[in-house]
Each structure stands twice: as C-alpha cells, then as structure tokens.
SEBATOR-799351 format. One record per residue (C-alpha): residue in one letter; x, y, z; residue number from 0. Coordinates in steps of 0.001 Angstrom, whole numbers, plus 500000, padded with zeros to 6 digits. Example, Ala and Ser with C-alpha at 12.3 -4.5 7.8 and 13.67 -1.06 7.14 Angstrom:
BEGIN
{'A', {512300, 495500, 507800}, 0}
{'S', {513670, 498940, 507140}, 1}
//
This chain:
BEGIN
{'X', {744249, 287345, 076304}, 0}
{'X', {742834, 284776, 079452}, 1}
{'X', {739323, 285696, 077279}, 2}
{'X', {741072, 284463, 074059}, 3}
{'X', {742540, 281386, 075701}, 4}
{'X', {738768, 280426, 077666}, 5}
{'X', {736506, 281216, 074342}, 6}
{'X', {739597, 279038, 072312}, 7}
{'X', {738852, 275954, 074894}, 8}
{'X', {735885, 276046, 074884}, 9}
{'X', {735194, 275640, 070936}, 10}
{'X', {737962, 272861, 070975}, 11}
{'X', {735901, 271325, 074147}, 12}
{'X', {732360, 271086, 072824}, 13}
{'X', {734088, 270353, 069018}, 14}
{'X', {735730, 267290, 071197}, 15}
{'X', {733074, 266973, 073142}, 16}
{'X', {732553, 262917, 073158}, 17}
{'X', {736681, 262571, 073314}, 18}
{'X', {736525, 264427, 076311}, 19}
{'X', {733142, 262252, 077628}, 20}
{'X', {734418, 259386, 076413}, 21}
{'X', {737868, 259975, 078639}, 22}
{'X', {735701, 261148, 081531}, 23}
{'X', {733728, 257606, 081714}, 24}
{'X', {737390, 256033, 081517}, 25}
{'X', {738555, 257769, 084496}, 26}
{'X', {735500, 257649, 086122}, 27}
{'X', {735174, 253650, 085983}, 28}
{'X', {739203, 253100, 086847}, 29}
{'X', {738954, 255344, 089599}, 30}
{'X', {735780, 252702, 091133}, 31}
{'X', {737807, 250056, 090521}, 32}
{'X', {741182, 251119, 092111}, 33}
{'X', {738964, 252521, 095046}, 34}
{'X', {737829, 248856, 095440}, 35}
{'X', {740705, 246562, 094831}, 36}
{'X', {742180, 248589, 097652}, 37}
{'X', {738893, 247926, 100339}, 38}
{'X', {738187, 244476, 098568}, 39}
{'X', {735292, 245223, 097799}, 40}
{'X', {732976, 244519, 094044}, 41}
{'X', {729974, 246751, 095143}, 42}
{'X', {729744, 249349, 093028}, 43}
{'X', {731077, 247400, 090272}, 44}
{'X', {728906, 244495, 090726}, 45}
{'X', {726275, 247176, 090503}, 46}
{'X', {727221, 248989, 087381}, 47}
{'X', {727872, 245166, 085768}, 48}
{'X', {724136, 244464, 086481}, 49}
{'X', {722899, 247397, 085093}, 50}
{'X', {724222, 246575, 081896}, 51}
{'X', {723145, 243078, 081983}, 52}
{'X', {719977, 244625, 082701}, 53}
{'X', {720011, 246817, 079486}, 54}
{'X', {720836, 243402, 077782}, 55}
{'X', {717833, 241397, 079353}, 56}
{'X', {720709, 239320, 081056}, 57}
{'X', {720696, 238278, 084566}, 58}
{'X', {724035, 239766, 086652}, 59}
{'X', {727268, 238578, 086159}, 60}
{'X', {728704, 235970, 088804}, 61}
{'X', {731397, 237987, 091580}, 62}
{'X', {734062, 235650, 090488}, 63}
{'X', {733466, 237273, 086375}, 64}
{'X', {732594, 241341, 088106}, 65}
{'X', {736715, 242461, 087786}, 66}
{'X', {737781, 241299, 084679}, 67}
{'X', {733886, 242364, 082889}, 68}
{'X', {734555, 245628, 084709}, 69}
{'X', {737955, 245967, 083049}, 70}
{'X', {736364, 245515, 079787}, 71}
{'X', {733539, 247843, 080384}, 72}
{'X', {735942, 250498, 081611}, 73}
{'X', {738358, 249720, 078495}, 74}
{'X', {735188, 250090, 075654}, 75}
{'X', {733818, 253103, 077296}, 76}
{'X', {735694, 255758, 075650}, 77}
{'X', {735560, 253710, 071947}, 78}
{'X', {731990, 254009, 072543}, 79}
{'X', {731667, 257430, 073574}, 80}
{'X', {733494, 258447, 070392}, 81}
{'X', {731597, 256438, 067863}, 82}
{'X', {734387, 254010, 067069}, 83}
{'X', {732381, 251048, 068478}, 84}
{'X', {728463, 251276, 067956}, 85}
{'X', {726207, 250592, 070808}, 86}
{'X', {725048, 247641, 069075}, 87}
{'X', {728792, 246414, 068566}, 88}
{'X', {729663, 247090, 072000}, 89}
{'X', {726447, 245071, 073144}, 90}
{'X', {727378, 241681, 071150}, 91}
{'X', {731284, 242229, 072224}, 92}
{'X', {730134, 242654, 076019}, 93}
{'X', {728028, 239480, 075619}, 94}
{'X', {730356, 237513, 073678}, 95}
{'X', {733589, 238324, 075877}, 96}
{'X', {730508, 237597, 079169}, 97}
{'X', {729463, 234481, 077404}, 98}
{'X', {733350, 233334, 076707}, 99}
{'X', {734465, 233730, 080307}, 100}
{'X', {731174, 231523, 081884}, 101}
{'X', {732123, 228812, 078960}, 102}
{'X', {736197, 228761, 079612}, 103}
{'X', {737128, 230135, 082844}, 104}
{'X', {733883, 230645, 085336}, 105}
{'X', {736052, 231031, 088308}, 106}
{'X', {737158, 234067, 086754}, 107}
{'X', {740588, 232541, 086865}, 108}
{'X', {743265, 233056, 085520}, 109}
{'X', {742269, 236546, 085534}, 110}
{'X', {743385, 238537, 082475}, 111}
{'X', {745356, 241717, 082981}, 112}
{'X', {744002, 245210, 081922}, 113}
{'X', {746836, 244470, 078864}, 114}
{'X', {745166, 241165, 077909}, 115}
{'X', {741960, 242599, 078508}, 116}
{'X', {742952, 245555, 075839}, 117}
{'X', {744221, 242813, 073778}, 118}
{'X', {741374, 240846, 073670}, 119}
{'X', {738916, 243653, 073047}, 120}
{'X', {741260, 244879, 070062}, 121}
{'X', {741745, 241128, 068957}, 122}
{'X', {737627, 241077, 068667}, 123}
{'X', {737354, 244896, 067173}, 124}
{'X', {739666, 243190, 064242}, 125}
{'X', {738059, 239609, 063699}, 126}
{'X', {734236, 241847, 063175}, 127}
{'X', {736244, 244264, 061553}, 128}
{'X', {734334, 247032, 063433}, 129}
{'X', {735077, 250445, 061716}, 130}
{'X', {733392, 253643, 062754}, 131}
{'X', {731110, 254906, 060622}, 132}
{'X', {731388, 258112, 058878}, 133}
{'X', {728081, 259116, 060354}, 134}
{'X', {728695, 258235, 063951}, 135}
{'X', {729411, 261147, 065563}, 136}
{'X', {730089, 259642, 069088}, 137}
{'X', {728235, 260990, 072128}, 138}
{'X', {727125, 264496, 072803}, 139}
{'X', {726408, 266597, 076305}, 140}
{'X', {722656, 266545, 074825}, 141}
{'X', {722145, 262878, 074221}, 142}
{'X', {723402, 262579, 078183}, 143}
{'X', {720847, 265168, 079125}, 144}
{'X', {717973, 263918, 076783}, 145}
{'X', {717982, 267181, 074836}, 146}
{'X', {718531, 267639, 070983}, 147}
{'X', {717200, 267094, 067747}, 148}
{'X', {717049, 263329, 068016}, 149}
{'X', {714573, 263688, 071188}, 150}
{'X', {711254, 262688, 070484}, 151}
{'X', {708382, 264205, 073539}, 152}
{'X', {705453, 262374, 074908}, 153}
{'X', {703451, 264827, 073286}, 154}
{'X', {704415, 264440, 069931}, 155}
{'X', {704534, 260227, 070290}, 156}
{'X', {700812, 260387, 071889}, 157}
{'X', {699511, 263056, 069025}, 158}
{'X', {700159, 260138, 066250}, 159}
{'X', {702971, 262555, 064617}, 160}
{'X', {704486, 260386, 062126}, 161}
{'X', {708127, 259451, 063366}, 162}
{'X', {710956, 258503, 061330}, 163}
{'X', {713336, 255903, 063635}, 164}
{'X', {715714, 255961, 060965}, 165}
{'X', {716268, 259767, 061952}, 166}
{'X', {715030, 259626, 065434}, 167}
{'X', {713149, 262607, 064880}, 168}
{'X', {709566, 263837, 063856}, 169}
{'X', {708807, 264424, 060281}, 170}
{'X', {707153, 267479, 059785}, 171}
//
C-alpha cells in the first residue's frame, strides 16, 4: 500500500512537475525576502535583481526600487514556471513595471504592498492580454539541468548539423 501511495506521487509529481517548480521558486524567493526584512538587509536580493537585469542587458536596479522589484519577481515566478507567462512576456513586464517605478516613484516610495504588487502584475497580464499558449508546457526538471530533447551539444553546433531554432533541436 506505502508502494502504491509513493509510485501514485510520484506520477502526479513529475506530471506537475513545473506547478510544483514553479511553487518551489515562490517559496524560495519569499523565504530571502522575509529572512532580510527581518536583518535589514537587500543583499541577496539586490543580487538576484542584478542578475536579471543582467539577462536583460540592464544595469542593476537602484536599493531604494530592490523590495518592491523583488516582490514582483517573487510574484511572476511561479506564472512563469508554469507557462502562463512566456519568458519573453515576463521580460517586457519586468522592464516595464522597472521602467514605471524609475519614471513615477524612484525613491521607491510609496512602496506598494505584495497585494498591489499582485494587482498590478494581474492589471498588466490583462491590458497585453497574455494567455498561455497551448504549447507552453511550463518548465521541466530537464530544462533546469540542461538535459532533454531541446538541448543542442557543442559537438553537434561545431559539426555544421543543420539546427532548427524553431524546435530547438537538430534535424536529422
């Protein structure tokens, strides 16, 4: 029966598989930011905000913008994970809601709440009218560990294999 119950989870965990990474980043990135609104502290936010203004060929965010751009990240992570916001979405929402705060509040104040922030994020997801798409199948264990069908080697990118980026993979 315990057998049963184990082999049972674990379909329903890898069948949920980027629900379940999706809530995992969530947790992960409130738990950094409740461990530092206790000390004070933005390092390890400010860190994770410049690494994604890195992936965005933008320089980091101000301190007085880190919280509230940290909310959001932490808020879109799991919409991402499952496929219901693109990566390309989530890239022109993270820059627009960045590019909003420097324009109308560059203090950072008033600072919204994690409800406002929710708000706003769903108030943007409706003007774009950002739907997933039927295709999108969220994020997978292998796309975190680089393996899968959409991984392309060295080998096969320096042999001058024909690749299809439409597919990610090689045509063969």
């Amino acid at each position: 029966m315990f057998l049963a119950v184990i082999v049972i989870g674990g379909v329903v965990a890898w069948r949920k598989q980027s629900v379940l990474i999706g809530s995992a980043a969530q947790w992960y990135l409130s738990r950094v930011a409740e461990a530092e609104n206790t000390s004070g502290k933005l390092d390890r936010r400010r860190e994770i905000l410049a690494n994604v203004n890195r992936q965005l060929f933008m320089p980091p965010p101000s301190d007085a913008l880190v919280p509230e751009l940290y909310d959001f990240v932490t808020l879109v992570s799991s919409r991402v994970a499952t496929g219901e916001i693109s990566l390309n979405w989530v890239a022109y929402l993270y820059t627009t809601y960045q590019r909003d705060m420097v324009e109308h509040r560059p203090t950072g104040t008033p600072r919204r709440s994690m409800d406002q922030v929710h708000a706003e994020l769903d108030r943007l997801v409706a003007f774009y009218a950002i739907q997933k798409r039927p295709e999108q199948d969220g994020i997978k264990v292998g796309d975190i560990l680089g393996t899968g069908e959409d991984t392309i080697s060295l080998d096969e990118i320096e042999s001058g294999k024909e690749i299809d980026l439409r597919t990610r993979g090689a045509k063969k």
